[in-house]
matplotlib code that plots the C-alpha trace (Angstrom):
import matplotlib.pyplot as plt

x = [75.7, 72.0, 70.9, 70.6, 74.1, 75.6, 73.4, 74.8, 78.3, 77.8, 76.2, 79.5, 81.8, 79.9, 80.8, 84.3, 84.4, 82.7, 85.7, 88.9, 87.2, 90.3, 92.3, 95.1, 97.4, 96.4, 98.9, 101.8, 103.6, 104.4, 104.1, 106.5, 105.7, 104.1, 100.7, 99.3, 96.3, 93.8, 94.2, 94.9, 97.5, 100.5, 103.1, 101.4, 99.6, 95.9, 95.3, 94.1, 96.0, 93.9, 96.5, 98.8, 102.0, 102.6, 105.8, 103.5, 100.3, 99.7, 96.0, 94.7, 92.4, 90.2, 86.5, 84.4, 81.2, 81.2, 81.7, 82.5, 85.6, 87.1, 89.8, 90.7, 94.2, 94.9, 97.8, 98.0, 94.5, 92.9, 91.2, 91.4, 88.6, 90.7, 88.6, 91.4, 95.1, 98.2, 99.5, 102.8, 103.6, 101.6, 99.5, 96.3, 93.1, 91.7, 88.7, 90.0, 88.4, 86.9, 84.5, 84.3, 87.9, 89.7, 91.8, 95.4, 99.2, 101.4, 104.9, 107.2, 107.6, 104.4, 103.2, 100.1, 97.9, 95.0, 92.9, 91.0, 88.5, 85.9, 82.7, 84.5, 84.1, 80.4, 79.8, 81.4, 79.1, 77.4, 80.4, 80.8, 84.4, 87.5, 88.3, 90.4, 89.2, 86.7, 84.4, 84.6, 86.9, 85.9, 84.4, 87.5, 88.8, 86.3, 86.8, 87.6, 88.4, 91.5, 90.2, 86.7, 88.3, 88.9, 92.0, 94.0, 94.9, 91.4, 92.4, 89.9, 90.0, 89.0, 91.8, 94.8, 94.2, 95.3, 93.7, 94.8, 93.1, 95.7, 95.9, 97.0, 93.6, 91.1, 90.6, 91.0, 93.9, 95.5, 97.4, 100.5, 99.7, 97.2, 96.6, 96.3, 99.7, 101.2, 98.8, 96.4, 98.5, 97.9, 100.0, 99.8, 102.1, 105.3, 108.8, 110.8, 114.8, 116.2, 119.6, 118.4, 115.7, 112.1, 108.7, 107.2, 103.5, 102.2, 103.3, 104.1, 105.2, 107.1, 111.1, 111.8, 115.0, 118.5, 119.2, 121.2, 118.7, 120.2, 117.0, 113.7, 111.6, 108.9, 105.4, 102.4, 101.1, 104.2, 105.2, 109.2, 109.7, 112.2, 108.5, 107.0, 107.4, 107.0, 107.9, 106.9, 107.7, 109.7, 109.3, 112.4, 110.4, 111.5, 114.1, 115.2, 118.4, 118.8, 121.0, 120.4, 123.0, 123.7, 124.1, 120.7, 118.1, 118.9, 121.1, 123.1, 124.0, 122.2, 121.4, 117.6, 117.8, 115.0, 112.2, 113.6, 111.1, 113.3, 111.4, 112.9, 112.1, 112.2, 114.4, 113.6, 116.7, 118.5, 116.8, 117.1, 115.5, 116.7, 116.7, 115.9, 118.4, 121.2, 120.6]
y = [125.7, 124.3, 121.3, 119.2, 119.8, 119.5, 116.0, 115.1, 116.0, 113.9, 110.5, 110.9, 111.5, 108.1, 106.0, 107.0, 106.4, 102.9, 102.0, 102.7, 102.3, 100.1, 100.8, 103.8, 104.8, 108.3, 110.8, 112.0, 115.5, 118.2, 121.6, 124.4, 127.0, 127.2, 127.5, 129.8, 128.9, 130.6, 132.1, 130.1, 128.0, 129.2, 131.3, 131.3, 134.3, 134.9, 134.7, 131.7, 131.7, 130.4, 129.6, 126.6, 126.0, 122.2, 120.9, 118.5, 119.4, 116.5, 115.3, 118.2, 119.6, 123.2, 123.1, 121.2, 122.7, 126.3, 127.1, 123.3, 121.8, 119.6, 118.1, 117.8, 118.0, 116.9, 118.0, 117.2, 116.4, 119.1, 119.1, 121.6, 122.0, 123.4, 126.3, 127.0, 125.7, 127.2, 124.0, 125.9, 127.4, 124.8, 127.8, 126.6, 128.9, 126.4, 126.4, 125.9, 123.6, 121.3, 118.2, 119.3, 119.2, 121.9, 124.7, 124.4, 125.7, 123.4, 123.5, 124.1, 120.4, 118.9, 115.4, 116.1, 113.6, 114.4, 111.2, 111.6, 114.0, 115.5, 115.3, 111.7, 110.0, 111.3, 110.0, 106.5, 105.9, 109.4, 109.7, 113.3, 112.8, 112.2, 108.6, 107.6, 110.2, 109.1, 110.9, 107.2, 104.3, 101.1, 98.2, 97.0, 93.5, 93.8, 92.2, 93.8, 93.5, 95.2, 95.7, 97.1, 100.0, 103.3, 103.7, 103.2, 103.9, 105.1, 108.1, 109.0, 113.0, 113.3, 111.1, 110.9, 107.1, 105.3, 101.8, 99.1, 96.1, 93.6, 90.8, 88.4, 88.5, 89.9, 92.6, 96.0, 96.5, 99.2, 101.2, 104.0, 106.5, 104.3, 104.0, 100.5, 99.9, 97.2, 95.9, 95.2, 95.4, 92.7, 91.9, 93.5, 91.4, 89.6, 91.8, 90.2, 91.2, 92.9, 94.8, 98.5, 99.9, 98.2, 99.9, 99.1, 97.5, 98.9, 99.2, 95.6, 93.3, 90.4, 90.2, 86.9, 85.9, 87.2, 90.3, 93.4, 96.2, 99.4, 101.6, 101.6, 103.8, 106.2, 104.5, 106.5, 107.5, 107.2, 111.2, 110.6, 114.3, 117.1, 117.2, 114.2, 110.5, 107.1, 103.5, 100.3, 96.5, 94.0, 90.3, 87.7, 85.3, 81.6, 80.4, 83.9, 86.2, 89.1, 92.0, 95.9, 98.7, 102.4, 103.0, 104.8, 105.9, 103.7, 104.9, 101.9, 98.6, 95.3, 91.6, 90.2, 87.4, 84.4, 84.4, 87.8, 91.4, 94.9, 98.3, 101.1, 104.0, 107.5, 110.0, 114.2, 115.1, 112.4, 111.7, 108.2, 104.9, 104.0, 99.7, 98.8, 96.0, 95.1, 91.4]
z = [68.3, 68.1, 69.6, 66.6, 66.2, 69.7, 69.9, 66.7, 68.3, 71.8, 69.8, 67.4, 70.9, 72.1, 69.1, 69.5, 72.6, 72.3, 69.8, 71.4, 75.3, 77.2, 80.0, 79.8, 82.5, 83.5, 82.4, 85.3, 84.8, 87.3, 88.0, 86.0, 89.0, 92.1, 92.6, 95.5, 97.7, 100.3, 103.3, 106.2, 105.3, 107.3, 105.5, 102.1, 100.1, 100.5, 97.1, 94.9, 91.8, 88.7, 86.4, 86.5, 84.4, 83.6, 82.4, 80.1, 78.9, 76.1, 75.7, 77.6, 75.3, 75.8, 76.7, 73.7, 75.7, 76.7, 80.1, 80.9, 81.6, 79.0, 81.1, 84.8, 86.6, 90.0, 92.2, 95.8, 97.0, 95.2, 91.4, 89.3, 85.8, 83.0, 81.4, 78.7, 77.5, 76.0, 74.4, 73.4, 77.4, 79.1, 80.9, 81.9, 83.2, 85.8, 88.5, 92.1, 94.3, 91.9, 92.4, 95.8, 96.8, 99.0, 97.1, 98.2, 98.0, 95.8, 95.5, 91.9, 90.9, 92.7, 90.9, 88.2, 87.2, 84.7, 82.5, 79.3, 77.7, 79.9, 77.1, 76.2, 79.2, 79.8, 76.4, 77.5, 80.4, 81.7, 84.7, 84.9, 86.4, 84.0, 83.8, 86.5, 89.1, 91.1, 94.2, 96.3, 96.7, 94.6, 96.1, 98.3, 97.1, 94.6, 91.3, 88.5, 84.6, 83.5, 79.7, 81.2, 83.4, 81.5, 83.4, 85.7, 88.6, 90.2, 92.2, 94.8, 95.1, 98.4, 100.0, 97.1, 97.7, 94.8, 93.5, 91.0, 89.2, 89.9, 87.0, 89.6, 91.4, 89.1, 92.6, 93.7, 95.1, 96.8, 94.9, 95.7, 98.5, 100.4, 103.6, 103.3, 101.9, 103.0, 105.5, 102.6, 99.7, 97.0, 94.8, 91.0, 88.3, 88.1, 86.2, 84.8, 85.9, 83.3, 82.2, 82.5, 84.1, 85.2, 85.6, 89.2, 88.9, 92.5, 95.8, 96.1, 93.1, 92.4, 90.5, 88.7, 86.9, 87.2, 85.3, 86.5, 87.1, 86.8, 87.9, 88.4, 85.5, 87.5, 87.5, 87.1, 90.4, 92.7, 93.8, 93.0, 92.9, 94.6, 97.2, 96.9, 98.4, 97.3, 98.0, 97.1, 97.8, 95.7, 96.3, 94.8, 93.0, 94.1, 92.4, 91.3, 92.4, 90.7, 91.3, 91.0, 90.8, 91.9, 88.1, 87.7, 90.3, 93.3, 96.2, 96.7, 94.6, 96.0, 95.3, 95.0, 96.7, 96.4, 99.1, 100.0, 100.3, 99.4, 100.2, 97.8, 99.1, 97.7, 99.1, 97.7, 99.2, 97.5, 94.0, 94.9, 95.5, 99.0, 99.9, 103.0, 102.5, 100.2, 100.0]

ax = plt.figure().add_subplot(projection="3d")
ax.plot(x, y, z, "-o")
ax.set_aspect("equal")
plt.show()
């Protein structure tokens, strides 16, 4: 490719990118197979395996730039630069170790997050990280603009700390498996009860009116896997008393009511949200 024509490529990337630039959830799958890691790690093979089966692979793309990565995957601390992609099998070529992050053994069925186009977001701002993974924290209670973040959550490689822009406060937040949770926890958005299941905001969120929940749907983010672990915390809005039941994915049936906090944890063994109370 000449330079004229990989310039004319990255200014045409940039225009895209300026036109459909909004917040997206980063995308959550998990891993098909196990993935090995270095030595060291007690009762694990020496060897670094580097390629990774998905469940998912959709909008991971293969390298736009040679020898570049055109998408990045992130499984349990570590990242991983996807050199190439079998969109049928899901069999992805990948560098270890990547932005500076510690190669590592993952289980079958570890969570996966991955964001948008590597050459995409460059062209969107010159951040040579996917959106949504970041080297740092953001600025702690920091305000923020929903519609101006790329995407959400912000994933700090180095820790696995998640962070949200709550709508509430127009501030970072801390988001699933932070440190920070609950002692710092702000809250994210209201949910409305509803008859089926609801999607969780963050790690601590508020439940108004009186429908019968039935489950809660997965958010992006929170590990509820056969190795992972996740909870989060449900405020009764005032006024409010709403039920949930054992119908779906939580362990035992329960009421919501007003003034009231529920933790629902998850439970690997179980496949189940677990309430720390029933009323």
């Amino acid at each position: 490719m000449t330079f004229r024509k990989l310039a004319s490529l990255l200014v045409l990337m940039a225009g895209l990118a300026g036109a459909c630039f909004g917040q997206t959830a980063l995308t959550q799958t998990t891993l098909a197979a196990a993935v090995s890691g270095p030595a060291g790690y007690s009762g694990t093979s020496p060897t670094i395996s580097q390629t990774v089966t998905l469940t998912a692979c959709t909008g991971l793309a293969a390298p736009i730039l040679p020898g570049t990565p055109s998408s990045i995957i992130y499984v349990g601390r570590e990242a991983m630069g996807v050199f190439s992609i079998n969109t049928t099998s899901c069999v992805l070529t990948v560098n270890r170790g990547y932005l500076g992050t510690q190669a590592a053994p993952h289980p079958s069925g570890d969570m996966v997050l991955y964001g948008l186009n590597y050459a995409v977001t460059i062209a969107q701002g010159g951040n040579p990280l996917p959106s949504g993974l970041f080297q740092q924290d953001p600025p702690i209670n920091g305000t923020c603009t929903a519609a101006n973040t790329p995407a959400t959550p912000w994933v700090n490689v180095f820790t696995g700390a998640q962070w949200l822009c709550s709508t509430v406060t127009g501030t970072w937040v801390p988001g699933f498996n932070n440190p920070l949770v609950p002692a710092f926890a702000g809250q994210t958005t209201t949910v409305a009860a509803a008859t089926g299941a609801v999607l969780p905001t963050g790690p601590v969120f508020v439940i108004s009116g009186s429908g019968a929940i039935s489950g809660f749907t997965v958010p992006v983010g929170c590990n509820a896997t056969a190795s992972g672990e996740c909870s989060f915390t449900v405020i009764s809005a005032a006024g409010s008393t709403w039920t949930w039941t054992s119908a779906g994915n939580i362990m035992t049936a329960g009421t919501g009511t007003a003034g009231h906090t529920f933790v629902f944890t998850w439970s690997a063994s179980l496949s189940k949200f677990v309430p720390s109370a029933l009323s």
